[in-house]
N, C-alpha and C positions, 0 to 999 in steps of 0.2 A: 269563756265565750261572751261573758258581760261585757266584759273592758274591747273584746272585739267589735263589737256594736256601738259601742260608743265610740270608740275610734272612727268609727266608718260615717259616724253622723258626726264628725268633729272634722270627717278631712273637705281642704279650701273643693269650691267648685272645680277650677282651674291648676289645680297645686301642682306639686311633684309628688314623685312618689317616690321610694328606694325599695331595692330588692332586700329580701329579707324581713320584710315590713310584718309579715304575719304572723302565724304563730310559729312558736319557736322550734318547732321540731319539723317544720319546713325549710326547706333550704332552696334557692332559685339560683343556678347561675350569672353572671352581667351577660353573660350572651344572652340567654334564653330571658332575662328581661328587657334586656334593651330588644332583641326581635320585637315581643309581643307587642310592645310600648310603641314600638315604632308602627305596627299593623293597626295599634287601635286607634293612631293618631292622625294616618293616612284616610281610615275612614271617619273619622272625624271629617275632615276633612272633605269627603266624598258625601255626606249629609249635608252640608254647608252649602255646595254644586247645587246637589239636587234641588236644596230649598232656592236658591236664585235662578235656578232655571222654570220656578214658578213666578217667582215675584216680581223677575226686572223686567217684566215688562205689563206688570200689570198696569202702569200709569200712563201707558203710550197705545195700549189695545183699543179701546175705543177712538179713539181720533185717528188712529190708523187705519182700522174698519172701516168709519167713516169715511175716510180720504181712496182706499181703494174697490171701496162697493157702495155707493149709493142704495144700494137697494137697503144694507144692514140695518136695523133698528137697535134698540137699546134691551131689548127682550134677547135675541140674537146674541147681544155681549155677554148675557151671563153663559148660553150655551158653547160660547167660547173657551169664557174663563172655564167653564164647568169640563170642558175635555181632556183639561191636562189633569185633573184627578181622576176621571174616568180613567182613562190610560192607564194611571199610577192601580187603581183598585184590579183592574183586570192582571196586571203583569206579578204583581204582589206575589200573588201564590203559585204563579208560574216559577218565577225567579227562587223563591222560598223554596221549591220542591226543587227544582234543580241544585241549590247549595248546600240540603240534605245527601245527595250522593255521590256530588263532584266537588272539587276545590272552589272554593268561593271565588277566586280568581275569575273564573268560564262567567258566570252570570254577570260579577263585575264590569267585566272589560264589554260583553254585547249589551248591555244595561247603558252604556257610559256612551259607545258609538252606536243605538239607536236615537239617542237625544241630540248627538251631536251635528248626524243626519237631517235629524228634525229642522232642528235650530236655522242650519245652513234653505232649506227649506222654506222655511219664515221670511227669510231672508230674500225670495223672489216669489211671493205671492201676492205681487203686484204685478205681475207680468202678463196672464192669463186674460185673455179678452173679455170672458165672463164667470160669472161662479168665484167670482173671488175669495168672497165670505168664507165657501169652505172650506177652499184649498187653504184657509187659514186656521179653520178648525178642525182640520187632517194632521196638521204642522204642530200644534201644541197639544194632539191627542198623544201622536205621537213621541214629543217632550216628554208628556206623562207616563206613556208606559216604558220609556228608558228611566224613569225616576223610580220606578216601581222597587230597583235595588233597595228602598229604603228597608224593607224586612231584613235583607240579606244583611245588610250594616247592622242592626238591632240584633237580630239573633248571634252574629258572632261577636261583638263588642259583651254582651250579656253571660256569654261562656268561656270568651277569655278574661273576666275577672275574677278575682274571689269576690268572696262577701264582704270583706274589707274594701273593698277597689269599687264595690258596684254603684256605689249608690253615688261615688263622686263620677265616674264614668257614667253612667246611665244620666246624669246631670248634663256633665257637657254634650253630650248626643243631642239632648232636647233641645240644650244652651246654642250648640251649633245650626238645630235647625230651625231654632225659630231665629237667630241672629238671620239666618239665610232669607226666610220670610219677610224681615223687618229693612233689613237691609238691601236686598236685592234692587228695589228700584231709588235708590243710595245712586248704583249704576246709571241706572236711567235719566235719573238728574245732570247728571254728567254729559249725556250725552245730548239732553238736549238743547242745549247750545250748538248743536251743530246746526239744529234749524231744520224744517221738512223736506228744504230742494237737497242739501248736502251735497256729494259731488258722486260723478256716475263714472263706473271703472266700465267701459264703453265693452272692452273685448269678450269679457263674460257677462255682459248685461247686469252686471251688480251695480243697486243703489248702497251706497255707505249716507245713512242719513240719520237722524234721532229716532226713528221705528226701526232699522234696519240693524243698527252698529251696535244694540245690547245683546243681540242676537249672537252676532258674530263673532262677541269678546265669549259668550256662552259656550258657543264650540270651541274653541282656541284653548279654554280653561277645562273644557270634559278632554280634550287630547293631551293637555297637560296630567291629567287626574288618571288616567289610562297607564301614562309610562310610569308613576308614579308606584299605582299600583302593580305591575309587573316589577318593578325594580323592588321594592322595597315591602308587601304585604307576603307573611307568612302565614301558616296555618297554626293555631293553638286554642285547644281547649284546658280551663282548669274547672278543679271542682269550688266547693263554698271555702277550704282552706289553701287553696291554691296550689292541689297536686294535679296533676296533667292527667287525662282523662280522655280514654279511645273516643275516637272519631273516623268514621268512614273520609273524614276530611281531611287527617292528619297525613304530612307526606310520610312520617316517620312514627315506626311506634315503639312504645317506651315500656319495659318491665313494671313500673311503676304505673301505673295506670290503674285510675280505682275504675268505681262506679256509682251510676248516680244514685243520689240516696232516696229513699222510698218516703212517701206523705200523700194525702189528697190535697188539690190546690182549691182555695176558698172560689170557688165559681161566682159567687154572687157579686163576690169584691173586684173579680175579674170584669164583668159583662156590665160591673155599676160605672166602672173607673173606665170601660171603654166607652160608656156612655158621658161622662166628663167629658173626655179628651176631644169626642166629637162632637161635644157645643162649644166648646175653649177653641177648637179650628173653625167651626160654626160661625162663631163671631167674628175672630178677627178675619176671613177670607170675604163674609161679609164686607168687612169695615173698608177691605182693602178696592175690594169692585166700586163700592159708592162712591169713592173720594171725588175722581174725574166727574161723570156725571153731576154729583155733589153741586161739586163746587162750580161747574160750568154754566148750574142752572140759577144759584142762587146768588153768586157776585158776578156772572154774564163775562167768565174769564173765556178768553179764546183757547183752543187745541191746544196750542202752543204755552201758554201759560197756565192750564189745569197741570200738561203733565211737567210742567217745572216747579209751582209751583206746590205743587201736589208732592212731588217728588221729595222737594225740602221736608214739607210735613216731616213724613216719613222716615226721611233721614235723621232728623229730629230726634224721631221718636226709636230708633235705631240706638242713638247715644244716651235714649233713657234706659233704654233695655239693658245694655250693656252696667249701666249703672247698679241695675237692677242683679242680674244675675250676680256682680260681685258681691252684692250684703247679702241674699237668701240665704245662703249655707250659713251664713250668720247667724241671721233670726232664726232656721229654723231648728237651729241647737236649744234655743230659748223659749220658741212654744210648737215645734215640729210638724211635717211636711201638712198634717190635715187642715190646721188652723190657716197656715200659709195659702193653703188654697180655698178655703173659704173669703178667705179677706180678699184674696184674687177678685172672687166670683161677684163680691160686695161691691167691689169699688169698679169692676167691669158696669156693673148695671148700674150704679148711679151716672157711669159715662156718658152709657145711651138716654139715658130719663132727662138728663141736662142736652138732649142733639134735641130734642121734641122741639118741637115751632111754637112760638108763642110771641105775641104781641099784636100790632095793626100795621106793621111794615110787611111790603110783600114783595116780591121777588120783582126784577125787571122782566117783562113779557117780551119774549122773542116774536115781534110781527116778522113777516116776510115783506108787506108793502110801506112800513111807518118804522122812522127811527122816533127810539126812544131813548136819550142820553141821559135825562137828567132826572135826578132821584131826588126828591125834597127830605130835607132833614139828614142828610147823609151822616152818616156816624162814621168815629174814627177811624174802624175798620175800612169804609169804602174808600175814606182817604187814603189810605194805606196801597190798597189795591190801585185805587188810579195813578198811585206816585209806582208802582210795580211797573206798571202798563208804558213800555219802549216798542218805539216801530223798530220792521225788520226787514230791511230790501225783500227776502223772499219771503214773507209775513202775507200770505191769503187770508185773511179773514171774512168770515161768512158770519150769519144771523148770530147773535151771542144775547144769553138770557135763558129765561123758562118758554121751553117750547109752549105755543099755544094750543098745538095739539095733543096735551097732557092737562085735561081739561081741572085738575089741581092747584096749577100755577096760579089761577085768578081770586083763587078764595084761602089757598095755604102761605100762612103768614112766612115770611124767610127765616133763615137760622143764618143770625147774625155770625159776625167771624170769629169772634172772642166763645159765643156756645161753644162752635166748632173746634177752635183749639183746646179748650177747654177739656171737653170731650176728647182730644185725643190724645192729650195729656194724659187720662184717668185710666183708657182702655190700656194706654202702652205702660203704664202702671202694673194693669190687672192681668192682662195676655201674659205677658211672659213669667209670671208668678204661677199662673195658671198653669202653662203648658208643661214648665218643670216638674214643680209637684205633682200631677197626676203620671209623669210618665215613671217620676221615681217610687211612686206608691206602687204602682204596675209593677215595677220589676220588683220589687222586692216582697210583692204581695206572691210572684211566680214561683221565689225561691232558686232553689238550689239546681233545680231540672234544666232541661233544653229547652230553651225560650222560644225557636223559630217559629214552631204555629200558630203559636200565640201572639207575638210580634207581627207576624201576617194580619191576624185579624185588627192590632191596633194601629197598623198600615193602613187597611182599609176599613175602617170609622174616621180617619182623619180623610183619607180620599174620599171619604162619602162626607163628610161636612165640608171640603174643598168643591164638592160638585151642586151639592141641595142651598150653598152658602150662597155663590153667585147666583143660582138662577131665583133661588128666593128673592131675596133682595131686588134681581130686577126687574121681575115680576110685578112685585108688590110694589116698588118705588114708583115704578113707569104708572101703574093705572091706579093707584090710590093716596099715591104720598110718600112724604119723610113723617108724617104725621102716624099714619097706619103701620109706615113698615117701619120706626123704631118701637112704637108701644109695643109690636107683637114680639120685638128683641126683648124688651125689659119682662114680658110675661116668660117669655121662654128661659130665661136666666133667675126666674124668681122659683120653677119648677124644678131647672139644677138645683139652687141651695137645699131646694126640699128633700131633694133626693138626694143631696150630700147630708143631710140632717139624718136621713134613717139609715144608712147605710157607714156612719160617720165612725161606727164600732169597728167594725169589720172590715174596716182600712187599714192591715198592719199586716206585718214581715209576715214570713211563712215561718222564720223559726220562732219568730213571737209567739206565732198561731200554735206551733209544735211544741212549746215548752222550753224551747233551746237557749233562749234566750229570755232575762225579761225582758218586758214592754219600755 
């Protein structure tokens, strides 16, 4: 059982796997691996959806608001961004109780065409003579509660491995969704070259435009993810050595078939680790609401060029992740998953403590009756932005700068461009180190049992840091700063390490905890 565990912390993030891999007195057919391999990789896959059905349009929400309700303010946007995790926390354990006594299939497929619904939805609440705002925040509440499936993916990915398979599978799960997170408005960028006017398919009143067309690739890719999973997702449970194991889910049952094996699971390392996971989505769903705002207010970039240029960020910081998840399973064969995620937590908060405003340079003031173009002393960065800055036949531009009515702008110094990158260099560092490791500590702190309720609950900690993330931030940004609302990030990440400090024991396997294995 030694050399099993260390196998299992030896295999790549991404690898292959072969049948037979386990212990020796198990035997798997190519059928019955290639099925299961195929079911865990379609929902792979279906975590991936979900996370861009949050993210791709994080960078176009605000200026889109903007552009179809005047009335919406910047308070408003977090209550937006904040209802496609509402959604997701409510549907969570509906969806999870349902995959307990029907095929995961039924939850999948209505999970996949409620979002898709949505999405399509999005896509004409511009139409509405008034109340626009919310038929936008109905549109992505909705989103959220077809993503809610994410339990359902978690608890079956987690019971069709062994405990060889789990820890590289429960890897890629996280790998998949934070790539989905990080990447989604990857999409968004893309699209916004299309420009705000874009063109109007006249007969169904659809706008195809840079708000409109992330939307719509969203639905197109959940109807893809639909046949996908009818065609190709099977039902399978194994146990920690990889024998097949009853299920009320199973279409087929097997003389073989054990049962789960008996333990108490560490509570404390459970309810510590789901409070990790929901300051590590805390931060970066944070990080992701600011950008636009950010940046809008502190280099005076227009709609149009926050969410492009916004977008690259991100995308950016997309191809650091990915750089990122290939070496982890590397390093953390070398000083293992808990240290990884403290260095995470480390260099997250030096990201934000470097966003902090400092100097006598301040932001350009958004008047409504006086232009104000010219900045003294402009630094590289501004040059950078102005050599950005191309007109665009359908290019509206309205007041750009720190609104004056955010009575902060006159006395908070700017955060220059090079902080900013700086900083988001360090988080897309620290984020996806983070969200791995805690989610791989999770599963393997669960053991051997049926993951699904548990999973629910670490469903909803991350929907509940996707919902308290935005509206914090633009709470606190709008009436007191980038000064107030990053110190009180860097406090609130200084009380995780603390709390990964006491709890830092009792972060380890279930058969560590059992004897089963060493440490």
């Amino acid at each position: 059982m030694a050399s099993l565990g260390i196998e299992a912390e030896q295999e790549p993030l991404l690898g292959d796997h072969t049948p037979g891999s386990r212990e020796g007195d198990i035997i798997e057919t190519e059928e019955h691996y290639k099925s299961r391999w195929r079911s865990i990789r379609i929902l792979y896959l279906t975590m991936f959806l979900s996370s861009v059905g949050f993210s791709i349009v994080i960078m176009s929400i605000w200026p889109y608001l903007q552009k179809i309700d005047e009335t919406a303010d910047a308070s408003f946007l977090g209550w937006v961004i904040a209802s496609f995790s509402l959604g997701q926390m409510v549907a969570s354990p509906i969806f999870g109780l349902w995959s307990n006594y029907r095929p995961r299939k039924e939850p999948l497929i209505v999970s996949i065409f409620i979002s898709v619904a949505a999405n399509c939805l999005y896509a004409y609440v511009h139409l509405p003579a008034s109340h626009n705002k919310y038929y936008m925040l109905v549109a992505r509440g909705l989103v959220g509660f077809g993503a809610g499936n994410v339990a359902v993916v978690r608890s079956y990915i987690a019971g069709a491995t062994s405990l060889q398979e789990r820890t590289g599978s429960m890897a890629n799960t996280s790998a998949c969704q934070a790539l989905g997170f990080i990447l989604g408005p990857v999409f968004q960028t893309c699209f916004a070259l299309i420009g705000e006017k874009g063109v109007t398919w006249d007969t169904i009143k659809l706008q195809i435009n840079m708000y409109t067309a992330p939307v719509l690739l969203g639905a197109f890719l959940g109807i893809l993810n639909i046949i996908l999973i009818l065609a190709i997702l099977r039902e399978h449970r194994v146990d920690d050595s990889g024998r097949q194991c009853k299920s009320i889910n199973f279409e087929e049952a097997s003389p073989d078939e054990v049962q789960d094996p008996q333990g108490n699971i560490d509570q404390v390392a459970v309810a510590s680790t789901n409070v990790l996971f929901f300051v590590v989505l805390f931060i970066f769903a944070l990080f992701e609401t600011i950008v636009t705002p950010l940046t809008m207010d502190m280099y005076a970039w227009t709609r149009e060029q926050a969410v492009l240029y916004g977008g690259i960020i991100l995308a950016a910081l997309g191809v650091e992740a990915v750089i990122i998840f290939m070496g982890i399973k590397l390093l953390s064969k070398k000083i293992g998953e808990r240290a990884i995620l403290l260095g995470g937590l480390i260099v997250v908060w030096v990201g934000f403590f470097i966003l902090l405003p400092w100097g006598n340079q301040f932001p350009k003031i958004q008047w409504q009756d006086l232009r104000n173009n010219s900045i003294p002393n402009a630094t590289f960065g501004e040059i950078i932005i102005t050599l950005w800055k191309s007109p665009r036949d359908d290019h509206n531009e309205g007041p750009t700068g720190c609104p004056i009515e955010q009575a902060w702008c006159l006395y908070t110094p700017m955060i220059h461009l090079a902080q900013f990158l700086t900083s988001a260099v360090l988080i897309g560092i620290g984020y996806p180190s983070c969200n791995v490791m805690s989610y791989t500590l999770y599963s393997k702190i669960l053991g051997p049992k049926p993951q699904g309720v548990y999973m629910g609950w670490l469903t909803a900690s991350g929907s509940a840091a996707r919902i308290l993330g935005p509206v914090f931030i633009s709470q606190v940004y709008t009436s007191w700063g980038p000064r107030w609302a990053f110190s009180l990030v860097c406090g609130l990440v200084v009380l995780t390490i603390t709390l990964l400090g006491v709890v830092y024991r009792r972060l380890i396997a279930f058969s560590v905890r059992r004897g089963r294995i060493p440490e």
